[in-house]
C-alpha positions in Angstrom: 3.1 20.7 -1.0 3.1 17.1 -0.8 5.8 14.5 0.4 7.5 12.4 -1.7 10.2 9.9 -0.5 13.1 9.0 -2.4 14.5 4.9 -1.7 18.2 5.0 -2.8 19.6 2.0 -3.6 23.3 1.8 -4.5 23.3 -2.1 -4.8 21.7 -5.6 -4.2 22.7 -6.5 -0.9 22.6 -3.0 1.0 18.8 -1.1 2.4 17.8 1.6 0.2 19.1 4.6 1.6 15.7 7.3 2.4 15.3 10.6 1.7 12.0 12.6 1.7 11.4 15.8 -0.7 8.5 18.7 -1.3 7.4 18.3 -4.6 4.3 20.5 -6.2 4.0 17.1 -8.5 4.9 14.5 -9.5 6.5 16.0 -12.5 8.7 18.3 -10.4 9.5 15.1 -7.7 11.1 13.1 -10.7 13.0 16.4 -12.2 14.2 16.3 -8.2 14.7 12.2 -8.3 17.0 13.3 -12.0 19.2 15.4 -10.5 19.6 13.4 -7.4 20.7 10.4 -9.5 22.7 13.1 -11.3 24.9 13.9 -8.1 26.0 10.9 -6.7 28.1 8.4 -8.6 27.6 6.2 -5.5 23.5 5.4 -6.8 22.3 3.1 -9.2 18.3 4.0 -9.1 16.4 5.7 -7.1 12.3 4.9 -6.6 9.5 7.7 -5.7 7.1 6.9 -3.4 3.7 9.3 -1.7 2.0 7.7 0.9 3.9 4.1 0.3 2.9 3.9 -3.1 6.0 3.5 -6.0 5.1 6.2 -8.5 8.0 5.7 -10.6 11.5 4.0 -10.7 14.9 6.2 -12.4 17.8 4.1 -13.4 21.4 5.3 -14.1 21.2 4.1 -17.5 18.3 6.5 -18.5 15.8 4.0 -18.3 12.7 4.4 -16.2 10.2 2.4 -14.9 6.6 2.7 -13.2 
């Protein structure tokens, strides 16, 4: 399965926090990215990454980004 990584970030001025996740795709590592936004109130958007590459960006406010 591959790796995605998930950067964090719960404000300007503090490092993305990393987390790193199995995925089958990348359909199933943004359902994963969802609910981890979901969870903690402490987030504001989290971006998915494989191999260093952003795949796509989630924001709290339900937009997305790529």
């Amino acid at each position: 399965m591959p790796t995605y990584v998930f950067h964090l970030h719960d404000g300007p001025s503090v490092p993305p926090r990393e987390e790193s996740v199995e995925a089958t795709d990348l359909e199933q590592a943004r359902d994963l990215a969802e609910m981890r936004l979901l969870l903690s109130s402490q987030f504001t958007h989290i971006e998915v990454l494989q191999d260093g590459e952003e795949l796509l960006r989630l924001k709290r406010d339900g937009r997305t980004g790529s």
